[in-house]
SESE-381646 format. One record per residue (C-alpha): residue number from 1; x, y, z. Coordinates in steps of 0.5 Angstrom, whole numbers. Layout:
! residues N
{NUM, {X, Y, Z}}
...
END
This chain:
! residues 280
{1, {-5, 24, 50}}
{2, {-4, 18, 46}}
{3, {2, 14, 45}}
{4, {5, 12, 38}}
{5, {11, 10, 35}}
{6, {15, 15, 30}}
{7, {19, 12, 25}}
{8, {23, 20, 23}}
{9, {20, 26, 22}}
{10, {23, 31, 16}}
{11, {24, 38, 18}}
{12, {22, 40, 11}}
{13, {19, 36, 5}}
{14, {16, 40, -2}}
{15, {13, 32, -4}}
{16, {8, 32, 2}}
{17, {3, 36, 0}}
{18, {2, 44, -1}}
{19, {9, 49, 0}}
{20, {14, 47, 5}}
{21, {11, 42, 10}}
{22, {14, 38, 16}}
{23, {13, 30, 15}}
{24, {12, 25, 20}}
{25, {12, 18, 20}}
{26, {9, 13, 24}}
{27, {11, 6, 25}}
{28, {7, 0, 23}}
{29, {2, -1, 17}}
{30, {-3, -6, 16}}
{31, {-3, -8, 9}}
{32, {4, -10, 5}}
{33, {5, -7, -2}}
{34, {9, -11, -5}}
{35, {13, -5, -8}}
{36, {13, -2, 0}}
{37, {18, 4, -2}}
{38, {19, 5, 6}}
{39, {19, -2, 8}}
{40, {22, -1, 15}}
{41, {15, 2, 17}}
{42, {12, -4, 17}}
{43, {13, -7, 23}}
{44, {16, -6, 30}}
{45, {22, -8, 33}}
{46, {21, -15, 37}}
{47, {28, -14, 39}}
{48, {31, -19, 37}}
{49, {38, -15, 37}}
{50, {40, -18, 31}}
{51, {42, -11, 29}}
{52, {47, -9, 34}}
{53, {53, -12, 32}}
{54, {52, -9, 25}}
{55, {52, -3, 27}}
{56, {58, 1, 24}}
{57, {58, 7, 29}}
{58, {57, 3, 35}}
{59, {49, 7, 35}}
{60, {46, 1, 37}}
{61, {46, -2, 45}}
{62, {42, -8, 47}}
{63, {41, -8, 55}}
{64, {35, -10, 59}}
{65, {33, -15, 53}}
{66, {31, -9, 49}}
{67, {35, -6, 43}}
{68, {38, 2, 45}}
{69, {39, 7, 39}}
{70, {43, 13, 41}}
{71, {42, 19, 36}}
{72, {49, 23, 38}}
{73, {53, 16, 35}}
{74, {48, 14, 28}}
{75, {52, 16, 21}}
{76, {45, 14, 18}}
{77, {48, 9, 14}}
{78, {42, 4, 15}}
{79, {45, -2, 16}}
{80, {40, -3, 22}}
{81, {34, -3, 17}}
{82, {37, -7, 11}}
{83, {39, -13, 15}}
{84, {32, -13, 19}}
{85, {28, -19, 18}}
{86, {22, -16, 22}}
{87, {21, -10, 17}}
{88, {22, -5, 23}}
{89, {28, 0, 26}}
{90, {31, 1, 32}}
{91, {32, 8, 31}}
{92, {24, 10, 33}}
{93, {21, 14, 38}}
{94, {16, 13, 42}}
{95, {12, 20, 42}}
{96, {5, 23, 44}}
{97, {2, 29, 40}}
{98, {6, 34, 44}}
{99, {12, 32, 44}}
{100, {11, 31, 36}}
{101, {9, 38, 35}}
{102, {15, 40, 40}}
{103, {20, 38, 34}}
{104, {15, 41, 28}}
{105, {15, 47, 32}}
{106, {22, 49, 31}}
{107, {21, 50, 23}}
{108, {16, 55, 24}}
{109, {15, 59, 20}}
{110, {19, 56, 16}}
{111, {14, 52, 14}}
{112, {6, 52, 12}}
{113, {3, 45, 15}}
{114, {5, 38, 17}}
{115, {3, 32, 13}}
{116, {3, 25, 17}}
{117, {4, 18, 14}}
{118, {7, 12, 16}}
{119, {6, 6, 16}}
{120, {0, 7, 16}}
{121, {-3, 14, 20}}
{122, {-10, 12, 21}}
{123, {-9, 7, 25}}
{124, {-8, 12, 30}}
{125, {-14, 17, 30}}
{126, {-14, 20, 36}}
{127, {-7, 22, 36}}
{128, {-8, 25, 29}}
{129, {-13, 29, 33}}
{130, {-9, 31, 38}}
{131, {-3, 34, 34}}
{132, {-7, 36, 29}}
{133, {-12, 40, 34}}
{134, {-4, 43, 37}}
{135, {-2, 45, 29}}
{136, {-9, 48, 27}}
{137, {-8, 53, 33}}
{138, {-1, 56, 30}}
{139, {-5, 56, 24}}
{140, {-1, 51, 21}}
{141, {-4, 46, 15}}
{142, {-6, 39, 17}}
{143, {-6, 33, 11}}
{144, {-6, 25, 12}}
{145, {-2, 20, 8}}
{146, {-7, 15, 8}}
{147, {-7, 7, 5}}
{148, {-16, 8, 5}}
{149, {-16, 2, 9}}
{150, {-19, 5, 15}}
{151, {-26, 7, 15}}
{152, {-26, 15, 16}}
{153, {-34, 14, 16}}
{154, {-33, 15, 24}}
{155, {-28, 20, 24}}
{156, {-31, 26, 24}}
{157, {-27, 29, 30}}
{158, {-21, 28, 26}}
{159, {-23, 31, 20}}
{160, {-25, 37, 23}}
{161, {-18, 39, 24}}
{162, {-15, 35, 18}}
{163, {-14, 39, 12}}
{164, {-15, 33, 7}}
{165, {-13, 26, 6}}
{166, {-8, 24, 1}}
{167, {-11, 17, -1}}
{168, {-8, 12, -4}}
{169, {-12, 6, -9}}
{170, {-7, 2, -10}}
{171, {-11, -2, -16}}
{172, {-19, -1, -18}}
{173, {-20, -8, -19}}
{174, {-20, -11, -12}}
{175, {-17, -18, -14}}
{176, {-12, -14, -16}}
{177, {-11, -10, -9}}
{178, {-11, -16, -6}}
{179, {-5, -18, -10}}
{180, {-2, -12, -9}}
{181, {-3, -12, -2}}
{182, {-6, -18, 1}}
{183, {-12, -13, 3}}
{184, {-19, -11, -2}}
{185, {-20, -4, -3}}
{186, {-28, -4, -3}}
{187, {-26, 1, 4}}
{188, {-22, 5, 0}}
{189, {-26, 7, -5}}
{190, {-32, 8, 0}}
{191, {-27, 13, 3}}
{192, {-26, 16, -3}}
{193, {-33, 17, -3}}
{194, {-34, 20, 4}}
{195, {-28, 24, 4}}
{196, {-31, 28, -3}}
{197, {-37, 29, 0}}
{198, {-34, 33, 6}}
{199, {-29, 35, 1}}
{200, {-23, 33, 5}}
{201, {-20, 29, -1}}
{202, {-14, 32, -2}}
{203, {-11, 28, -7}}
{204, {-11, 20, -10}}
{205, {-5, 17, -12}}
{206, {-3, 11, -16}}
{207, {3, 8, -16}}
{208, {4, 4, -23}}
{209, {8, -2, -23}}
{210, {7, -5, -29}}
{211, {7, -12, -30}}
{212, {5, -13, -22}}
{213, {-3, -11, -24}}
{214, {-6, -9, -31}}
{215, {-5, -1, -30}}
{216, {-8, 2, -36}}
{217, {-15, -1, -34}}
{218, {-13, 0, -27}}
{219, {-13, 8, -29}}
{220, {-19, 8, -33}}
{221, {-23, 5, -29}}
{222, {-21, 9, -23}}
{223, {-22, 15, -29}}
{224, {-29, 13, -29}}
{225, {-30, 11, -21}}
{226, {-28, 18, -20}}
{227, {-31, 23, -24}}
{228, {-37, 24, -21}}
{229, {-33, 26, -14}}
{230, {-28, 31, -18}}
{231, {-34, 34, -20}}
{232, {-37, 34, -13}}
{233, {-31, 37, -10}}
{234, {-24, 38, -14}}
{235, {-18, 34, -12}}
{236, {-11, 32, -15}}
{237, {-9, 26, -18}}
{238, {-1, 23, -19}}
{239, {1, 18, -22}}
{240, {8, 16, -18}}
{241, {12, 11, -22}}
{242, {15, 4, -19}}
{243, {22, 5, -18}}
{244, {26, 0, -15}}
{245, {30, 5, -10}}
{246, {29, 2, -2}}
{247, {24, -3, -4}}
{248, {25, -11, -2}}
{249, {29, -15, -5}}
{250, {24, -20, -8}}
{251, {20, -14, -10}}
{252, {26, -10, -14}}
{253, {24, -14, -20}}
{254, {19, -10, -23}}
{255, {20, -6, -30}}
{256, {20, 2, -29}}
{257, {15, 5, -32}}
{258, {18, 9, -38}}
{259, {16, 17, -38}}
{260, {11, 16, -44}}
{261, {8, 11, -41}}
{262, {6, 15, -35}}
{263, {4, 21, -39}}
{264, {0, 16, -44}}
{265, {-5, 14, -37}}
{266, {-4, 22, -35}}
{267, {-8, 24, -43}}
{268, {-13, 18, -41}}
{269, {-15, 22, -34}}
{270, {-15, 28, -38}}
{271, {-21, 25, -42}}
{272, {-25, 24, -36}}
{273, {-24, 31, -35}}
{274, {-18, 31, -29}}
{275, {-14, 37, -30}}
{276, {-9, 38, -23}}
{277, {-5, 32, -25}}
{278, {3, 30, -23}}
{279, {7, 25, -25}}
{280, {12, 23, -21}}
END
């Protein structure tokens, strides 16, 4: 079995998909949003044990030339990630699928799937494949978290035993994607499209961050590029409003999109026809 890097896994998540679920959170991403709620996902510990010392509850031990986490002493007070340079964490695990679903399985059946995300999950396929193939067999749904920027085209195996994706498309515009995310969307949008056409396009999210992109064209164009795969296979799109909370410093600047703003974009959606719509 594959290897990888988990961040945190949340027992029980109601914003992760369907019903109460179980969330997993892999280490390392590929692009960089500028507005990274979860920048700590970013990257991996390089051990430089900078952290130790300013550890509080002495949770961290740096021995061996690698920094040591030790659950039983953290207060989860996030020192550690606030003062990494690296956007990473010391407290991940390295674990297979196996050892995932051995911590997913102690919440069934309290809960009706799991949903992976990251960082960015799809850089690692096969382990995807290997925890979905465990939760399928308890019956338990399977979604994934995706930035859209890893071709699914070749992802038949995964896909098999996923229930559907959450996509992400940052901006509709790929210019304005790379000012987001120093990546173009042109895969993104290719996904959209794969994924509709096997209807494992569970959900689209934009994230409105006013001022960093023009997020009115954005929406309808993203409005017009979608229609067609919604009347193909019906999905969910939610908007998520910018918020400062968890986000990098020299990120935090951005203004917070009011309620009527957000409900303006969701009235412009309603126009093409979208109806499962959340705003959050």
């Amino acid at each position: 079995m594959e290897q990888v890097v988990v961040n945190k896994i949340i027992p029980f998540s109601s914003v992760d998909g369907p019903g109460n679920r179980t969330a997993v959170f892999l280490q390392g991403c590929n692009i960089n949003c500028k507005y990274c709620h979860n920048p700590e996902t970013r990257g991996m510990c390089v051990n430089c044990g900078e952290c130790v010392d300013k550890c509080p509850a002495g949770a961290l031990s740096f021995t061996g030339g690698k920094v040591s986490y030790d659950s039983t002493k953290c207060v989860q007070c996030d020192t550690c990630i606030h003062i990494c340079r690296h956007d990473s964490s010391p407290r991940t695990r390295v674990m297979d699928a196996a050892q995932v679903y051995e911590e997913v399985k102690k919440q069934v059946p309290f809960i009706r799937g799991i949903t992976v995300s990251g960082g960015e999950c799809m850089l690692h396929p096969q382990f995807l494949t290997e925890l979905f193939a465990l939760a399928r067999a308890d019956g338990l749904g399977t979604l994934i978290d995706s930035n859209g920027t890893i071709d699914f085209s070749d992802q038949k195996e995964l896909l098999d035993v996923s229930d559907g994706v959450m996509l992400d498309i940052k901006a509709f515009s790929t210019e304005e994607h790379k000012k987001i995310t120093d990546f173009g969307n042109e895969i993104v949008l290719k996904n959209a499209q794969i994924l509709s056409k096997y209807g494992k396009l569970y959900e689209v999210r934009a994230v409105i961050v006013p001022t960093l992109y023009d997020t009115e064209q954005s929406i309808i164009h993203m409005a017009q590029f979608l229609k067609p795969l919604y009347e193909q296979n019906k999905f969910r799109i939610k908007i998520i409003a910018y918020r400062p909370m968890g986000v990098r410093e020299q990120y935090s600047h951005y203004p917070v999109p009011g309620r009527d703003y957000l409900e303006h974009l969701a009235e412009i959606l309603r126009e093409y026809g979208f109806e499962d719509l959340i705003i959050i």
